[in-house]
VMD Tcl script that builds the backbone (N, CA, C; Angstrom):
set m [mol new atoms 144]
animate dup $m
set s [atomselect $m all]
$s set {name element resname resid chain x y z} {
  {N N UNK 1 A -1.606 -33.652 13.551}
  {CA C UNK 1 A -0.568 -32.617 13.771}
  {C C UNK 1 A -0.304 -31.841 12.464}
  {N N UNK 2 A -0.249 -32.492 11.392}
  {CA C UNK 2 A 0.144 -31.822 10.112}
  {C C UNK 2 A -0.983 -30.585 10.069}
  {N N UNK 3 A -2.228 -31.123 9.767}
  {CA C UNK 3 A -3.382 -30.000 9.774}
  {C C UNK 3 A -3.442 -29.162 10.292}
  {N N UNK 4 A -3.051 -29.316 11.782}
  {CA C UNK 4 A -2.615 -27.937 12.763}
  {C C UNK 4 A -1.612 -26.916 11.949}
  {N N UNK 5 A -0.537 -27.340 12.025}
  {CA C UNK 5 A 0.362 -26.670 11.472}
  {C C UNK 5 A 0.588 -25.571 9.985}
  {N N UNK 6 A -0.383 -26.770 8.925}
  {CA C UNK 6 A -1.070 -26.076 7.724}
  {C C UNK 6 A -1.856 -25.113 8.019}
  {N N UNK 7 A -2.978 -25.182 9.155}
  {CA C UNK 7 A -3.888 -23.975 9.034}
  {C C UNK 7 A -3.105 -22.648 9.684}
  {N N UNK 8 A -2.006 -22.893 10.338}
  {CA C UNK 8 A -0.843 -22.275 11.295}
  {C C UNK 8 A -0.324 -21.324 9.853}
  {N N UNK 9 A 0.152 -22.275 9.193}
  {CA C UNK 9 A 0.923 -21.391 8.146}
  {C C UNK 9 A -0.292 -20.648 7.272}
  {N N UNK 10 A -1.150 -21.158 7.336}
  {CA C UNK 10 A -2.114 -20.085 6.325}
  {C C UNK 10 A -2.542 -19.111 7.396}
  {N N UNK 11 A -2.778 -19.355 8.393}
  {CA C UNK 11 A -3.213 -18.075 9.166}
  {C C UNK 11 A -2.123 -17.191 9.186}
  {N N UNK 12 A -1.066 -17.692 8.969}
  {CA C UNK 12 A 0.366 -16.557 9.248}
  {C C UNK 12 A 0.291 -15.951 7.619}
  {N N UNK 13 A 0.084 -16.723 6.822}
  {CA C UNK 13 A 0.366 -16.141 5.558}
  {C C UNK 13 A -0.338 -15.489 5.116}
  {N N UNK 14 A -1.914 -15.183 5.776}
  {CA C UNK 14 A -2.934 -14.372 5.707}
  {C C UNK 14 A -2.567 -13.387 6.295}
  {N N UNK 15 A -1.953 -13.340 7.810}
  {CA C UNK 15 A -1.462 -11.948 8.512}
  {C C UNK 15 A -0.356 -11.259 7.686}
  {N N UNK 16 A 0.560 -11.688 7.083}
  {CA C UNK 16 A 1.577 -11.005 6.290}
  {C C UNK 16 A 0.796 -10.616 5.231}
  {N N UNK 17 A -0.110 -11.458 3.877}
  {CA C UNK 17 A -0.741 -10.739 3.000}
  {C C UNK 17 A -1.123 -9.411 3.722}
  {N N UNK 18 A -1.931 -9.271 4.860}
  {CA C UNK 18 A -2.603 -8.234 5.099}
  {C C UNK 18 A -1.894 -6.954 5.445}
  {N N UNK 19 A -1.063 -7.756 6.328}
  {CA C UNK 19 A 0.445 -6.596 6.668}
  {C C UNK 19 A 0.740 -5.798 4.876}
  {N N UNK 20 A 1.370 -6.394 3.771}
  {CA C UNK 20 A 1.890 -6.352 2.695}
  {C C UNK 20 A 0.841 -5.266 1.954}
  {N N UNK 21 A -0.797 -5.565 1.917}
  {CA C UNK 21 A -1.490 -4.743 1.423}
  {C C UNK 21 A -1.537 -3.741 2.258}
  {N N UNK 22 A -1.342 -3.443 3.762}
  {CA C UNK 22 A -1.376 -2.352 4.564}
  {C C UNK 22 A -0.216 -1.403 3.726}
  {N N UNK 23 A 0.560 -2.267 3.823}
  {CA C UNK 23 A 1.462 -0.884 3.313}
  {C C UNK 23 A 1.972 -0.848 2.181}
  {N N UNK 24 A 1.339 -1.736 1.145}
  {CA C UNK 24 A 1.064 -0.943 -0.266}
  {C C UNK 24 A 0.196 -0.105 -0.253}
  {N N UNK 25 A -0.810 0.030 0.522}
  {CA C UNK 25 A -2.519 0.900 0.421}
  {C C UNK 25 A -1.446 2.245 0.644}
  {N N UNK 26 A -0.757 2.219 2.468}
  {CA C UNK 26 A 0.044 3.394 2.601}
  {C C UNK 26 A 1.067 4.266 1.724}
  {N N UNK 27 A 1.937 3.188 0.575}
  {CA C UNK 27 A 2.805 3.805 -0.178}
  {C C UNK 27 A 1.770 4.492 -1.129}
  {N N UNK 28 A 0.907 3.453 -2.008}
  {CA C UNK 28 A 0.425 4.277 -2.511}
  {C C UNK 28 A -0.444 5.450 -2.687}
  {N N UNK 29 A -1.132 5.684 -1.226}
  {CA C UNK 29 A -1.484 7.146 -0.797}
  {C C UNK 29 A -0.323 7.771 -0.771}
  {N N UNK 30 A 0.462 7.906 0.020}
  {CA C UNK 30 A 2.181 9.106 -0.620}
  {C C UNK 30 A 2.378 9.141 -1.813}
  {N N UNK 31 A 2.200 8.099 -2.624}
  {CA C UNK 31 A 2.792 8.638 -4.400}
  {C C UNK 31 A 1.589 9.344 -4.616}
  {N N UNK 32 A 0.549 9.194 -4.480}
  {CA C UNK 32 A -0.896 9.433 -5.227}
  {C C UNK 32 A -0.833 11.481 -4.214}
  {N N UNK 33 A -0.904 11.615 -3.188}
  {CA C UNK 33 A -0.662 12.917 -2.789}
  {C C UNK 33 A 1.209 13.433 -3.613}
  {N N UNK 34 A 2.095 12.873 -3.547}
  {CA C UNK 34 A 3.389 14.074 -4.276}
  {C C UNK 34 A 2.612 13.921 -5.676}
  {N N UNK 35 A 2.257 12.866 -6.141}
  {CA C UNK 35 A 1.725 13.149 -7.679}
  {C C UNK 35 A 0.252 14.646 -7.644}
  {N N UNK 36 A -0.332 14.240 -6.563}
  {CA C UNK 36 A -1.289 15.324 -6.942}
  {C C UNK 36 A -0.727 16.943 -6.845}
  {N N UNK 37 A 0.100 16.387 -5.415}
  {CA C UNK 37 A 0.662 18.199 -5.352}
  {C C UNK 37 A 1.623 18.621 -6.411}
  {N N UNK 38 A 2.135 17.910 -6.718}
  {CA C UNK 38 A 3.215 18.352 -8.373}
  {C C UNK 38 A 2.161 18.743 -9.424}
  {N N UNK 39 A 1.070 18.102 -9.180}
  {CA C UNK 39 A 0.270 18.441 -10.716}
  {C C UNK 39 A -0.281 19.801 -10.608}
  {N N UNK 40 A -0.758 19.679 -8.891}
  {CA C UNK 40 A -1.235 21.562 -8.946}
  {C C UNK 40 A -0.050 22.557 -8.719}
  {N N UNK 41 A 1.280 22.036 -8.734}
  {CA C UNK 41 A 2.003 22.833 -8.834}
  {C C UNK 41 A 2.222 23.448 -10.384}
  {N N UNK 42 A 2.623 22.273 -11.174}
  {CA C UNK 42 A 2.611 22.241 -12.359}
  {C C UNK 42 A 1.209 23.142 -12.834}
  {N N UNK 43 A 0.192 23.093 -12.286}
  {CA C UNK 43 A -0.748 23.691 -13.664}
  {C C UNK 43 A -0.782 25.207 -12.982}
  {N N UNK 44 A -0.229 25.477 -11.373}
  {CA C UNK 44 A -0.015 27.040 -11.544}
  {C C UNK 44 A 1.263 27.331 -11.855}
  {N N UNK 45 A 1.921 26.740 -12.226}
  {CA C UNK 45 A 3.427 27.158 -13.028}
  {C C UNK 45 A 2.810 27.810 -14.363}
  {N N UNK 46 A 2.104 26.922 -14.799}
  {CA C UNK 46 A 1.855 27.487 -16.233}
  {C C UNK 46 A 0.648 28.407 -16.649}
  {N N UNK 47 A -0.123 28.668 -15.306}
  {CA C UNK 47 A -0.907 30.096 -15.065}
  {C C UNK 47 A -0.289 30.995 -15.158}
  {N N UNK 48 A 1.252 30.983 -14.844}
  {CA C UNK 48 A 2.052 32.527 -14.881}
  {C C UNK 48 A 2.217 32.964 -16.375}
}
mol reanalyze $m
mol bondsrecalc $m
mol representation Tube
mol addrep $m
């Protein structure tokens, strides 16, 4: 019974890691696009 239960919690703790990197991957595509669009904002700001 114990063994059951251990591979129980690692399979769950594998689905949350994966959950957790899903949506770090997602945040950090949104910072990585406002960072890019500020930068091409920024470098035609300073074309004027």
């Amino acid at each position: 019974m114990k063994t059951n239960s251990k591979k129980g919690a690692i399979r769950n703790a594998k689905k949350s890691s994966r959950t957790k990197l899903k949506l770090f991957a997602n945040s950090f595509l949104f910072v990585r696009e406002l960072f890019i669009k500020s930068f091409i904002n920024h470098l035609k700001g300073r074309d004027k």
